[in-house]
Structures are given as C-alpha cells and as structure tokens.
BALOBA-1460 file (C-alpha; in Angstrom, 3 decimals):
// residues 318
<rec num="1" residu="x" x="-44.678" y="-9.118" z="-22.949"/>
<rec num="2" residu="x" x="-43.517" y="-11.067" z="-25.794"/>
<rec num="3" residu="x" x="-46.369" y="-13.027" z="-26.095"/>
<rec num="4" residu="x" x="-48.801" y="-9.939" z="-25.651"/>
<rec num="5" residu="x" x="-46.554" y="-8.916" z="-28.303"/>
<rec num="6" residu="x" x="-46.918" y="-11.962" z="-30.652"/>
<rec num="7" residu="x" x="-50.813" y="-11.947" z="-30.332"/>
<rec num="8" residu="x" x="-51.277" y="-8.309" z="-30.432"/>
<rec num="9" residu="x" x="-49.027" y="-8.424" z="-33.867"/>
<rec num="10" residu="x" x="-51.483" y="-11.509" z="-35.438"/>
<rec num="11" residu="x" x="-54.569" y="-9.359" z="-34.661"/>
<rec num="12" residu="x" x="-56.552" y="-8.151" z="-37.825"/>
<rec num="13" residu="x" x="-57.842" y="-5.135" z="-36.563"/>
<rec num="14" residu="x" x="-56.805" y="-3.417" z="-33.149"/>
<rec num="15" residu="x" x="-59.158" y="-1.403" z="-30.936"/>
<rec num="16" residu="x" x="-58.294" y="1.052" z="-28.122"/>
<rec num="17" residu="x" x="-58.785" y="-1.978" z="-25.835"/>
<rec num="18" residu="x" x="-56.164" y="-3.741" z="-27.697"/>
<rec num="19" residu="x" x="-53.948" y="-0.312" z="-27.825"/>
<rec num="20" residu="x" x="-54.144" y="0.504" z="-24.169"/>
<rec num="21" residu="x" x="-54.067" y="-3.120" z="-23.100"/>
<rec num="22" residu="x" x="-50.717" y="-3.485" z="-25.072"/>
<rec num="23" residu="x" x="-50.191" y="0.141" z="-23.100"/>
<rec num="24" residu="x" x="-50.474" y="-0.900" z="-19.826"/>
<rec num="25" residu="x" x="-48.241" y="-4.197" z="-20.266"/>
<rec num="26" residu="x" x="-45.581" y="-1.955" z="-20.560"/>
<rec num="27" residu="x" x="-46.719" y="0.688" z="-18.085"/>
<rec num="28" residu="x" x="-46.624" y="-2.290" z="-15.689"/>
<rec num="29" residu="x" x="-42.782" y="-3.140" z="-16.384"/>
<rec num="30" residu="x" x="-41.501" y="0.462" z="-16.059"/>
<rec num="31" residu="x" x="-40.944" y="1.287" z="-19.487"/>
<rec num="32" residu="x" x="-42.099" y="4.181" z="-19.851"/>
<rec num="33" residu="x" x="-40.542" y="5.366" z="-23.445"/>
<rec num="34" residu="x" x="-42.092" y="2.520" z="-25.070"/>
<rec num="35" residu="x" x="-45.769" y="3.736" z="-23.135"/>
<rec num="36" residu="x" x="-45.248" y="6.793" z="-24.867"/>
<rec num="37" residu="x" x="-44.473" y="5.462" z="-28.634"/>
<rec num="38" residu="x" x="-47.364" y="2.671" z="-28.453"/>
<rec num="39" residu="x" x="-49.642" y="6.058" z="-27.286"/>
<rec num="40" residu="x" x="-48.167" y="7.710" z="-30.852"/>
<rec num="41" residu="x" x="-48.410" y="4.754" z="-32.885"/>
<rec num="42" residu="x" x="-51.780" y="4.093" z="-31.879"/>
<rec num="43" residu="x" x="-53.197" y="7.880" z="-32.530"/>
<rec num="44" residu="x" x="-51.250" y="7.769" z="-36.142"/>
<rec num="45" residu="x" x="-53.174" y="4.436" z="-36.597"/>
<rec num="46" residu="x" x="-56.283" y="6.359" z="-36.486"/>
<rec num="47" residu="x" x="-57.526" y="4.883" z="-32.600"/>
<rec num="48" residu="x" x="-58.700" y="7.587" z="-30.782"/>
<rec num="49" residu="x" x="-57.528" y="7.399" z="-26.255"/>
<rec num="50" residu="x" x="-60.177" y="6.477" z="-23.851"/>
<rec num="51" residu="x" x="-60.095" y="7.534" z="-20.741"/>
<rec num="52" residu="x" x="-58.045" y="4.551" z="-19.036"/>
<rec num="53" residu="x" x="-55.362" y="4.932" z="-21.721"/>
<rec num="54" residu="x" x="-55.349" y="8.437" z="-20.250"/>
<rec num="55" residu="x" x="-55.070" y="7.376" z="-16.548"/>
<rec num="56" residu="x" x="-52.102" y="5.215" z="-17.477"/>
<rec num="57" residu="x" x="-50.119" y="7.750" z="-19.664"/>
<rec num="58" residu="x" x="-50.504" y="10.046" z="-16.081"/>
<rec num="59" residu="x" x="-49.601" y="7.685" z="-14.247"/>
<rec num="60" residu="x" x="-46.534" y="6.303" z="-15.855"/>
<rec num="61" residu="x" x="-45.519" y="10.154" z="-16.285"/>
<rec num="62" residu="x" x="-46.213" y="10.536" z="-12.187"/>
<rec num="63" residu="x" x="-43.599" y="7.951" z="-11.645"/>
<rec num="64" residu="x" x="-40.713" y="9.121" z="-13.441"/>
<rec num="65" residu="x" x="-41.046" y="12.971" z="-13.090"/>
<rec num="66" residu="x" x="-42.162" y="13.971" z="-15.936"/>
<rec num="67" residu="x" x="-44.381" y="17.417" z="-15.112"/>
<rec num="68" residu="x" x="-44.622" y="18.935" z="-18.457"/>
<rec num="69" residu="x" x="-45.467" y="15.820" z="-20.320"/>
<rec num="70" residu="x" x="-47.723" y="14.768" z="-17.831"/>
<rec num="71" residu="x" x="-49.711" y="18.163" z="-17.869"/>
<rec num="72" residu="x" x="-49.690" y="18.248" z="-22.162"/>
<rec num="73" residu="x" x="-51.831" y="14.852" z="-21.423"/>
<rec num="74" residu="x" x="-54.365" y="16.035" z="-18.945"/>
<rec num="75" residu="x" x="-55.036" y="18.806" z="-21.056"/>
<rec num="76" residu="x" x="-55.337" y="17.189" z="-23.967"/>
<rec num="77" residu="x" x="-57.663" y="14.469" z="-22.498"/>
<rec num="78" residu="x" x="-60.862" y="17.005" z="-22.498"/>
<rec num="79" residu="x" x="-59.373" y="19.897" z="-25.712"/>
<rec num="80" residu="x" x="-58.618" y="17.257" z="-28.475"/>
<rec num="81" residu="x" x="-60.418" y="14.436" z="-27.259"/>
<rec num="82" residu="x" x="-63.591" y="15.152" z="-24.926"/>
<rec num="83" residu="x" x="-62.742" y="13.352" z="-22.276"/>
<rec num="84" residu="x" x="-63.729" y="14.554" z="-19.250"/>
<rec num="85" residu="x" x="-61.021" y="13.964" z="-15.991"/>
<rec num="86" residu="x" x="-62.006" y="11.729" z="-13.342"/>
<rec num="87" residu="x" x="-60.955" y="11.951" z="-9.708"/>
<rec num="88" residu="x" x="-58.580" y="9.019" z="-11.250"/>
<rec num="89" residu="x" x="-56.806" y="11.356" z="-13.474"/>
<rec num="90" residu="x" x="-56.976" y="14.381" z="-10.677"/>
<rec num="91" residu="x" x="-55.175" y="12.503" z="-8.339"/>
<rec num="92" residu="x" x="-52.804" y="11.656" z="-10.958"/>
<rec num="93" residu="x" x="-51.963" y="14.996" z="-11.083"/>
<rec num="94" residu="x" x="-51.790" y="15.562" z="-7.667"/>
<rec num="95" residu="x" x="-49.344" y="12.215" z="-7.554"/>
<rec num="96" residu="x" x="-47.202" y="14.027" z="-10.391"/>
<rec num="97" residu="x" x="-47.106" y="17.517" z="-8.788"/>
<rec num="98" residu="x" x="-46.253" y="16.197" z="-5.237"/>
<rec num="99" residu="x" x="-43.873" y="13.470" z="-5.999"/>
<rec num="100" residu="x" x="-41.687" y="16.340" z="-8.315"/>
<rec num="101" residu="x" x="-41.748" y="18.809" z="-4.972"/>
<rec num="102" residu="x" x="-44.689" y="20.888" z="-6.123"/>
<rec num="103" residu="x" x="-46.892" y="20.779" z="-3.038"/>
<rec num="104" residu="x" x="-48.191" y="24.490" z="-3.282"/>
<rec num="105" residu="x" x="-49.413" y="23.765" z="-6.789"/>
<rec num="106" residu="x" x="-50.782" y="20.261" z="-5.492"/>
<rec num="107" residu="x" x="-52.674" y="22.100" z="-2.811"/>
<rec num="108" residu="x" x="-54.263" y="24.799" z="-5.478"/>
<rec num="109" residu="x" x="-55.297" y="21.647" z="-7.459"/>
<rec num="110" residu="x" x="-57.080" y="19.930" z="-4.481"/>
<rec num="111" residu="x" x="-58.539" y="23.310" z="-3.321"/>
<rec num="112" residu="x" x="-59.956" y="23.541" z="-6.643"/>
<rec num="113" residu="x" x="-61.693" y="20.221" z="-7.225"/>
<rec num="114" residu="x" x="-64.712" y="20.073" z="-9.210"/>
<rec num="115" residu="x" x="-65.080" y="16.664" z="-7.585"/>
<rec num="116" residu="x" x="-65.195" y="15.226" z="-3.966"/>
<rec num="117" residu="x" x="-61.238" y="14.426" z="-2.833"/>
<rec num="118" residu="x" x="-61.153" y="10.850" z="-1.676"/>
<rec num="119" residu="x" x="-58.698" y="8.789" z="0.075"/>
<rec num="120" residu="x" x="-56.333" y="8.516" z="-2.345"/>
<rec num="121" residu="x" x="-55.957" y="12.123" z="-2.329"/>
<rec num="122" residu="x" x="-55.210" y="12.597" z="0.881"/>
<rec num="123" residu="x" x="-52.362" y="9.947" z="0.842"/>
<rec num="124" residu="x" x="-51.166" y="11.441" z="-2.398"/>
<rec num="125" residu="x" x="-50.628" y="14.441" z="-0.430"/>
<rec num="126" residu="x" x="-48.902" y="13.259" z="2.706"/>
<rec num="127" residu="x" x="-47.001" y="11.009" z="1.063"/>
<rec num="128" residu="x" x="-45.339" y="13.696" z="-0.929"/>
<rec num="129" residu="x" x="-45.193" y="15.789" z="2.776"/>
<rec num="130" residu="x" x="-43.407" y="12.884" z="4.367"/>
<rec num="131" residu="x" x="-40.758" y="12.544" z="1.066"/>
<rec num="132" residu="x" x="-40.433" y="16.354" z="1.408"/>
<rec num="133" residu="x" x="-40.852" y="16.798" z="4.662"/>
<rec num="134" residu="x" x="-43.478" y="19.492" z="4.399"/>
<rec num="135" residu="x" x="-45.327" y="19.151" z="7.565"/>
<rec num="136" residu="x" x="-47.282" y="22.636" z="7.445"/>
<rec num="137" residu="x" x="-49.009" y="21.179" z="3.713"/>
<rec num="138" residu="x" x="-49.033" y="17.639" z="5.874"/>
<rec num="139" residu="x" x="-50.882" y="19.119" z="8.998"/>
<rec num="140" residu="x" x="-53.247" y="21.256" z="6.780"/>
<rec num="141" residu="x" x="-54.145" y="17.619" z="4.315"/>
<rec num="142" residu="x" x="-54.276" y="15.282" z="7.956"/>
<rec num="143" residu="x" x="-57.217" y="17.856" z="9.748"/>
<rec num="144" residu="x" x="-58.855" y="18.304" z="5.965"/>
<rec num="145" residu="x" x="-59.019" y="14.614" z="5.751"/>
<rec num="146" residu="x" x="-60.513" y="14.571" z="9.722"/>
<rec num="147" residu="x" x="-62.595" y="17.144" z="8.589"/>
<rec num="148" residu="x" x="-64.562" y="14.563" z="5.327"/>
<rec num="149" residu="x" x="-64.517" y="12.069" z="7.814"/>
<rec num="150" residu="x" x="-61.583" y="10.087" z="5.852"/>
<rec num="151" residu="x" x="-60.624" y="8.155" z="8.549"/>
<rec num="152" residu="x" x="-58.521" y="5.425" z="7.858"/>
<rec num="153" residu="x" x="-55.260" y="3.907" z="8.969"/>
<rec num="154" residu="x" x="-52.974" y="4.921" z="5.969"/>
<rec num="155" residu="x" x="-53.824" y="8.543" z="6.760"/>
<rec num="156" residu="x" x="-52.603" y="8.379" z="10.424"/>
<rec num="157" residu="x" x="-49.998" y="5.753" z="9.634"/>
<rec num="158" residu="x" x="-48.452" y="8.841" z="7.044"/>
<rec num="159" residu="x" x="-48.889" y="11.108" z="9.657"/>
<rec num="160" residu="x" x="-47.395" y="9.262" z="12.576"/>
<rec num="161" residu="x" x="-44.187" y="9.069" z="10.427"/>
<rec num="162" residu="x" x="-43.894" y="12.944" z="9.456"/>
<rec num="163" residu="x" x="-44.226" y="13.772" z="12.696"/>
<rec num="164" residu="x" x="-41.401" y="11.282" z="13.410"/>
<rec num="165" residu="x" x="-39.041" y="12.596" z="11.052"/>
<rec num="166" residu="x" x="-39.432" y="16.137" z="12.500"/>
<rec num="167" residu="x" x="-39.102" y="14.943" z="15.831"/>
<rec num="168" residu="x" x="-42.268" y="16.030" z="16.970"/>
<rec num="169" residu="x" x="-43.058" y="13.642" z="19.672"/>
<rec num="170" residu="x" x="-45.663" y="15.176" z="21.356"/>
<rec num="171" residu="x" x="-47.948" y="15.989" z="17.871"/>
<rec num="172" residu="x" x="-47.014" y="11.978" z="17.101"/>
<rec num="173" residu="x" x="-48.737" y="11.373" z="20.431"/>
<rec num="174" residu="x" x="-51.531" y="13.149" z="19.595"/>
<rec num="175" residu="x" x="-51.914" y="11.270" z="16.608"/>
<rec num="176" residu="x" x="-51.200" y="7.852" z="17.747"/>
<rec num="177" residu="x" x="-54.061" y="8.421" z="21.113"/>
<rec num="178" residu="x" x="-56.563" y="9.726" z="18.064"/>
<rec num="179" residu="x" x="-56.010" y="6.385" z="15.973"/>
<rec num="180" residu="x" x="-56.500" y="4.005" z="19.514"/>
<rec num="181" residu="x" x="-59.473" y="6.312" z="20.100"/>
<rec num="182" residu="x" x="-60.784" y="5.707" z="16.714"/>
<rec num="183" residu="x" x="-59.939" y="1.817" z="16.872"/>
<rec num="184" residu="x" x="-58.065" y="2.269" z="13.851"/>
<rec num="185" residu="x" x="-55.357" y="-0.598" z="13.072"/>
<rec num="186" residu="x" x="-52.313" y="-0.146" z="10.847"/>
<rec num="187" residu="x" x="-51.222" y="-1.460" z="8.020"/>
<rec num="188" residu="x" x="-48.819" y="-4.616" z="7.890"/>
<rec num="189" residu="x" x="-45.753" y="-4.549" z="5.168"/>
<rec num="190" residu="x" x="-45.625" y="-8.358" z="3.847"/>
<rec num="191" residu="x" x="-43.406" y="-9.645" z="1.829"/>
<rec num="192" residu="x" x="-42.990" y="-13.191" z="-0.161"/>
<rec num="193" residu="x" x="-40.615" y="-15.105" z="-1.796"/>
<rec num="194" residu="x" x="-40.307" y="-18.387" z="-4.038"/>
<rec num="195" residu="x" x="-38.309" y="-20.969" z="-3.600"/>
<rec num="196" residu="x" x="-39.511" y="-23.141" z="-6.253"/>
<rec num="197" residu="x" x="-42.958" y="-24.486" z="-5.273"/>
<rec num="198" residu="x" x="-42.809" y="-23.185" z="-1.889"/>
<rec num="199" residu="x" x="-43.507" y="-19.273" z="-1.139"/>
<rec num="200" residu="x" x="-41.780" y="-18.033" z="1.959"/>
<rec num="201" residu="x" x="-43.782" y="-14.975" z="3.800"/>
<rec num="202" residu="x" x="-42.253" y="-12.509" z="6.073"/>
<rec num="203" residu="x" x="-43.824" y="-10.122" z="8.432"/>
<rec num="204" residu="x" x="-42.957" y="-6.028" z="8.930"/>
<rec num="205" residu="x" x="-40.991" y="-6.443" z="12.504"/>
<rec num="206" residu="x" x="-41.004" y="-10.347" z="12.741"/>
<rec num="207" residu="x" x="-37.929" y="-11.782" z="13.382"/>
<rec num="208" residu="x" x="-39.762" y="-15.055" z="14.125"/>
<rec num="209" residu="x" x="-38.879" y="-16.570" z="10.720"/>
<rec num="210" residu="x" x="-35.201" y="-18.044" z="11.693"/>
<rec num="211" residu="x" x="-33.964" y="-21.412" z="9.752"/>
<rec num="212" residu="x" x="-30.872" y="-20.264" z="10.092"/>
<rec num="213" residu="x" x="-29.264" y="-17.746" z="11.899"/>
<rec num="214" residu="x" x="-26.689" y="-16.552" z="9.455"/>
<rec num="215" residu="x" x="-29.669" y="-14.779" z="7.839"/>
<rec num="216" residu="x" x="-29.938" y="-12.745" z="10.439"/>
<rec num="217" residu="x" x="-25.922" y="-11.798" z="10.459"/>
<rec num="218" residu="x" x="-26.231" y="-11.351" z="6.673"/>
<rec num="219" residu="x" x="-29.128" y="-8.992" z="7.471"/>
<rec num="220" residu="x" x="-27.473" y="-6.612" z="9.667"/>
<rec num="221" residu="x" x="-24.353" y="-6.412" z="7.364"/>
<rec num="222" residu="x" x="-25.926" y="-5.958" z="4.052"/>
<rec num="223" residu="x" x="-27.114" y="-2.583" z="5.123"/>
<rec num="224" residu="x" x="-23.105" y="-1.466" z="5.791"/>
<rec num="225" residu="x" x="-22.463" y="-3.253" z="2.725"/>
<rec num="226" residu="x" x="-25.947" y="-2.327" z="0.385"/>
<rec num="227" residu="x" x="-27.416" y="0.371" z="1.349"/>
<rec num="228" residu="x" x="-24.022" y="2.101" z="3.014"/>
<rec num="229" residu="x" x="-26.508" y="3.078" z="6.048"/>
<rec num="230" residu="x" x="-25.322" y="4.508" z="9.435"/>
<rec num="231" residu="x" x="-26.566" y="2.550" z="12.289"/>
<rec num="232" residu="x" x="-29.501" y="3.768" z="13.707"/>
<rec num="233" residu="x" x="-29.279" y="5.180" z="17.342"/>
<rec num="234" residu="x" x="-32.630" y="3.944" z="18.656"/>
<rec num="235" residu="x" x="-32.083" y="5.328" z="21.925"/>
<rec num="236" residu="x" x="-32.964" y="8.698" z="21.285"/>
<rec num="237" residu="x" x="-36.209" y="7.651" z="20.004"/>
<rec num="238" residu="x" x="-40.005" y="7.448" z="21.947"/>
<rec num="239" residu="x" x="-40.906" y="4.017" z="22.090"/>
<rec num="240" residu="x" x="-43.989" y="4.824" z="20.046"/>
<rec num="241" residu="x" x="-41.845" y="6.026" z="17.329"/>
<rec num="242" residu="x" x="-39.949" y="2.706" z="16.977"/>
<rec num="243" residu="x" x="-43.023" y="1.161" z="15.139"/>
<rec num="244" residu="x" x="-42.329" y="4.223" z="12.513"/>
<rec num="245" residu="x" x="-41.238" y="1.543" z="8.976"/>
<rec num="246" residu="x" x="-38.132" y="3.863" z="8.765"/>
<rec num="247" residu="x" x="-36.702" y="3.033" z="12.534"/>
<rec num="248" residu="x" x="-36.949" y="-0.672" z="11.395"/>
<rec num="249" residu="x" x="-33.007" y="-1.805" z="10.783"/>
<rec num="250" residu="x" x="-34.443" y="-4.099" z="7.810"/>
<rec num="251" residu="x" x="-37.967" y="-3.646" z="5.952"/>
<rec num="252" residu="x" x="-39.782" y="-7.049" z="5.059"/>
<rec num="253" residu="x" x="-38.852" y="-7.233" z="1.107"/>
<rec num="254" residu="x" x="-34.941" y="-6.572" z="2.566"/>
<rec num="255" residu="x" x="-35.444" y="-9.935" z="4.794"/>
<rec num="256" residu="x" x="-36.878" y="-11.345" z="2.224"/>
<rec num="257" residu="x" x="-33.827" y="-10.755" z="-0.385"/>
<rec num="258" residu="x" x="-31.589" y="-11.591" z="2.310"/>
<rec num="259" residu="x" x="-33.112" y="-14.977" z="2.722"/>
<rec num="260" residu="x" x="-32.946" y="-15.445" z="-0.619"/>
<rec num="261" residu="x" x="-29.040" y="-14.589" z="-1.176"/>
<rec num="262" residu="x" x="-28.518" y="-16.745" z="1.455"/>
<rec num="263" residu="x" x="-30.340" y="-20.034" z="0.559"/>
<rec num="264" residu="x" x="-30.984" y="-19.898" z="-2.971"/>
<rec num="265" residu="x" x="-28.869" y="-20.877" z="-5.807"/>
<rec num="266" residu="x" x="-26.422" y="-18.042" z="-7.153"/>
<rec num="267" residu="x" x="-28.122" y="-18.412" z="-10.723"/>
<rec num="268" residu="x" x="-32.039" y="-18.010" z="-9.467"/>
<rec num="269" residu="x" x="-33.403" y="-14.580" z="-10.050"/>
<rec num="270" residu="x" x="-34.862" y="-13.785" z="-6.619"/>
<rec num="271" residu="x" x="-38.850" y="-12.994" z="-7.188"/>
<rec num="272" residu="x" x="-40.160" y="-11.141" z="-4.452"/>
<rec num="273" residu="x" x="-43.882" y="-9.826" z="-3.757"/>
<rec num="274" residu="x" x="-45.060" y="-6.630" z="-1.620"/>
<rec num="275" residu="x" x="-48.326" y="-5.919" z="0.014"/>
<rec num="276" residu="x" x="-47.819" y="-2.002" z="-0.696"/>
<rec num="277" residu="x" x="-45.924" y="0.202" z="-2.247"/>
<rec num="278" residu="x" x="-42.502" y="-0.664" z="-2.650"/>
<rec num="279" residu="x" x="-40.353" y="2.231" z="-0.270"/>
<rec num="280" residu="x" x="-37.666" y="4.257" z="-1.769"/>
<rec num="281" residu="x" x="-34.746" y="2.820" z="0.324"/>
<rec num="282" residu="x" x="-35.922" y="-0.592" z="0.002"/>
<rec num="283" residu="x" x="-35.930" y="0.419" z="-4.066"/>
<rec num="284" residu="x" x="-32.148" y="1.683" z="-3.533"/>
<rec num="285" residu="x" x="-31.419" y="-1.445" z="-1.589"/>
<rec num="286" residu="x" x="-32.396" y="-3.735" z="-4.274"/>
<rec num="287" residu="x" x="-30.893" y="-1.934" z="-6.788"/>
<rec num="288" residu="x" x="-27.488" y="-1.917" z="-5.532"/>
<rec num="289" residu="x" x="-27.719" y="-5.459" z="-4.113"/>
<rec num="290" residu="x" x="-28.325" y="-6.814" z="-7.814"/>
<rec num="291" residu="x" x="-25.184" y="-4.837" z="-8.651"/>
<rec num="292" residu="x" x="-22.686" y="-5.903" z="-5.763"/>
<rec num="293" residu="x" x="-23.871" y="-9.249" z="-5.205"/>
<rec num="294" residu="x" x="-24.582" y="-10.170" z="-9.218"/>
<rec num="295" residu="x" x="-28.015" y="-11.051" z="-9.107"/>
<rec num="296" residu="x" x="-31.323" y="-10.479" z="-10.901"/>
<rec num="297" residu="x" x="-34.234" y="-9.317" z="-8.663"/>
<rec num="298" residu="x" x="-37.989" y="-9.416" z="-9.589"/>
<rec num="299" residu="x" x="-39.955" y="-7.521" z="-7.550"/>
<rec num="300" residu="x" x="-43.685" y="-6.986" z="-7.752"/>
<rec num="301" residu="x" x="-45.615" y="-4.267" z="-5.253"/>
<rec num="302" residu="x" x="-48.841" y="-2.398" z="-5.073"/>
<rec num="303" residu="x" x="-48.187" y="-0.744" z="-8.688"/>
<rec num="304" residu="x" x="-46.459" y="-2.741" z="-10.700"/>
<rec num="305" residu="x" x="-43.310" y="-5.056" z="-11.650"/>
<rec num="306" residu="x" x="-39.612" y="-3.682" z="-10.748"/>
<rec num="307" residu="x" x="-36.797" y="-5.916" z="-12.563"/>
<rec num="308" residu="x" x="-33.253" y="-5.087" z="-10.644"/>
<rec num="309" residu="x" x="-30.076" y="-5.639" z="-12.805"/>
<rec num="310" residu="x" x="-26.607" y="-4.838" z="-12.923"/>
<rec num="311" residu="x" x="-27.909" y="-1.951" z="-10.571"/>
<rec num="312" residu="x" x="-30.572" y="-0.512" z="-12.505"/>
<rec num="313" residu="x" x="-34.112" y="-0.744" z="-12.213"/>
<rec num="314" residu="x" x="-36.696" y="-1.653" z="-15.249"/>
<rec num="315" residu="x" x="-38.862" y="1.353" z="-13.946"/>
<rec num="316" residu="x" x="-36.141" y="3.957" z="-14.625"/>
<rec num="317" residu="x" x="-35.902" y="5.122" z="-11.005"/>
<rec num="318" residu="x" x="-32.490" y="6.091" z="-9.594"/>
C-alpha cells in the first residue's frame, strides 16, 4: 500500500478508478476506517462513486458489523447518486443483515428481490443459519435453493454442517444421500505456506504430510494451549458427521501455522494462503497464536489479506 500510495499521490488528476482502486487496497487489508475517509475525501474532491466503489464500501461494512452505516450506503447509492443496486450490492446486504443476527430481515430482503437470487445468496443465508444456528431460516433457504435448481456443493456442504450442530442425524442423512444422488462433490479446504522459494500445501483431513513428527505433537497441543479448546468426544458422533470441518481436531491453515512454528525461523512472519473463506476459529486461532507464541502471521483467503499481531487482526475482527 505504500507504493499505491506513492503513485496515487504523483498522479495529476485522479478518477473514480483511481479513488476506488486506492479504496479497495485498503478494503483488502481490513482497514476499514481508512475505506471510509478515502470514500469522504474523494466525494469532497468533487469524484462522484460508481457502482464498484459502492459494492466495496458494503462489503467492508458487512465484515465488521456495521448495519446502520452499511444501510446509509445502499440507500444512498440510487437517492444521491443514481445508481441502481445490483444482485452484488443485494447480497451485500443480505451478508450484512445475516452476519449481525438479522435473519428475519435478511429473509424479507430475499423475499423481496427485484432480481433473480443466485448462489451467493443462498450461501449468504446459510452461512449466517449455521453461525446462528437458525435451522428453521436454514431449512426454508436449502429447499428454496432446491427449488431454482441451485444445486451445488457449498449449499449442501452448509447444510450438512447445521444439521450437525443440531444433532440432527437423520435430516444430515437426508442431505448427504441427496448430494451422492446428485453426484455432487465437496469442497476441499487447502492451505499453503512459504518457506522461502518452496510453498508447502496441506490438505483438509490429510495427515499424510509428516517430515517430522513433532508437528503432529505440536498440533494436538496448540489447541489446549491456542485456542483453549476441549477435546472433542468423537464417539458420540455418526461417522458421516466426522467429515463436518468443525469435528476436524485441526483445520488445514492450523497445520499449516503449526508447521511453520515448528520449522521456520523465530523472526519469519509465517505467510499462509486459503482456498476459501478463512473460518472463525481458525481466525481466533491465529490471532492468539501471534500473541502467545510472538509471531507475525500473514494470511490471505477467499476475501482478502488478514495480518495477525500481538493478537490482533488487521481486519478488526475479535
């Protein structure tokens, strides 16, 4: 960002590409107040939004909670500037609503549509079910979905895991014969890490990847030690349900960090990559490992750059 920063300075004249490029930098790093004061500085310097500055403002208000902000900027897209929302800046909405516990208003939204929902909708929705565990709103989205022919493996892969969390092993059973019916795969977590040239890959459920076994004994502790977790009592689970990404002991980007803490030097930042979203535990995990065990931790997912320091998080999550 400080070289964005040092061309976007020597520029003679800035457009809104310029603006919302500069925007989205920052969007991309978490930091959210400066989104906000480049979005003021840019309409005092006479460059009016487009509709992608728009879609980031949302989004960036989405992520850290912010409802009434978020809302002020969806309705000021089309009443000050005559831009008229996408299904980009509806889900947005839905994202913000669901993620801050506001499901029934979510719903409302969806019902009310002006455009087709698309697959991003529906995981908006169940995502927020599964975080809330809101399986009535989660039932209602899953057969909705069925219903536009949205099938895909996200959607049952979300549903499979609110039904696990309730304990509702026969419904999961349902779902899980449905997907194999459908021929449906599921989506792999992957996670990499650098180690100067090389990149080191690991696998959701692979414990194949074993230079040393010490990782492994580092693995199992750092959750005690980390994340303060219980153990979890696998034995009262289906077998089914022990493919569910929250039965797993240790999620990909955790194996990942481990190996790192283990073989790297004490002064390298650990820079990790992630196939999807990065999940909320796994976000807690890093978080306090940077803080116990001293170390800087870059991690990139689906969305966008989290830096880990000192126990705190670039992106402002707790």
């Amino acid at each position: 960002m400080i070289d964005a920063w040092e061309v976007f300075q020597k520029m003679p004249s800035r457009s809104v590409i310029s603006w919302t490029t500069l925007i989205a930098g920052h969007a991309r790093c978490g930091e959210c107040e400066m989104v906000f004061q480049l979005f003021e500085e840019m309409v005092d310097d006479g460059v009016r939004p487009n509709d992608t500055t728009f879609l980031i403002l949302l989004s960036v208000c989405s992520h850290v909670g912010l409802v009434d902000k978020g809302s002020m900027y969806f309705n000021e897209m089309e009443r000050e500037y005559g831009i008229k929302p996408s299904l980009k800046h509806y889900n947005c909405m839905l994202d913000l609503l669901s993620r801050a516990g506001q499901l029934n208003e979510a719903m409302i939204m969806v019902e009310n549509l002006p455009l087709s929902p698309n697959l991003v909708t529906w995981k908006t929705i169940l995502s927020a079910c599964k975080k809330w565990g809101n399986v009535g709103i989660a039932k209602k989205t899953f057969e909705w979905a069925l219903k536009m022919n949205e099938k895909h493996s996200s959607i049952f892969m979300l549903m499979s895991n609110i039904y696990t969390d309730a304990n509702m092993w026969e419904d999961l059973k349902k779902v899980k014969e449905l997907q194999a019916h459908l021929g449906l795969g599921e989506n792999i977590e992957k996670s990499w890490i650098e180690e100067g040239n090389l990149v080191h890959r690991f696998v959701e459920g692979d414990l194949m990847y074993n230079r040393d076994d010490k990782i492994w004994l580092k693995v199992n502790q750092l959750p005690y030690n980390v994340k303060q977790r219980q153990p979890l009592n696998t034995e009262s689970l289906p077998m089914d349900s022990l493919n569910n990404e929250d039965t797993h002991l240790s999620h990909c980007e955790e194996i990942a960090i481990t190996f790192g803490l283990h073989n790297f030097s004490d002064k390298m930042p650990l820079r990790v990559v992630k196939n999807l979203w990065l999940h909320e535990k796994c976000h807690a995990f890093m978080a306090r490992t940077s803080e116990v065990e001293h170390r800087t931790i870059i991690c990139r997912d689906s969305f966008k750059f989290h830096v880990f320091r000192d126990g705190k998080c670039s992106c402002g999550a707790q």
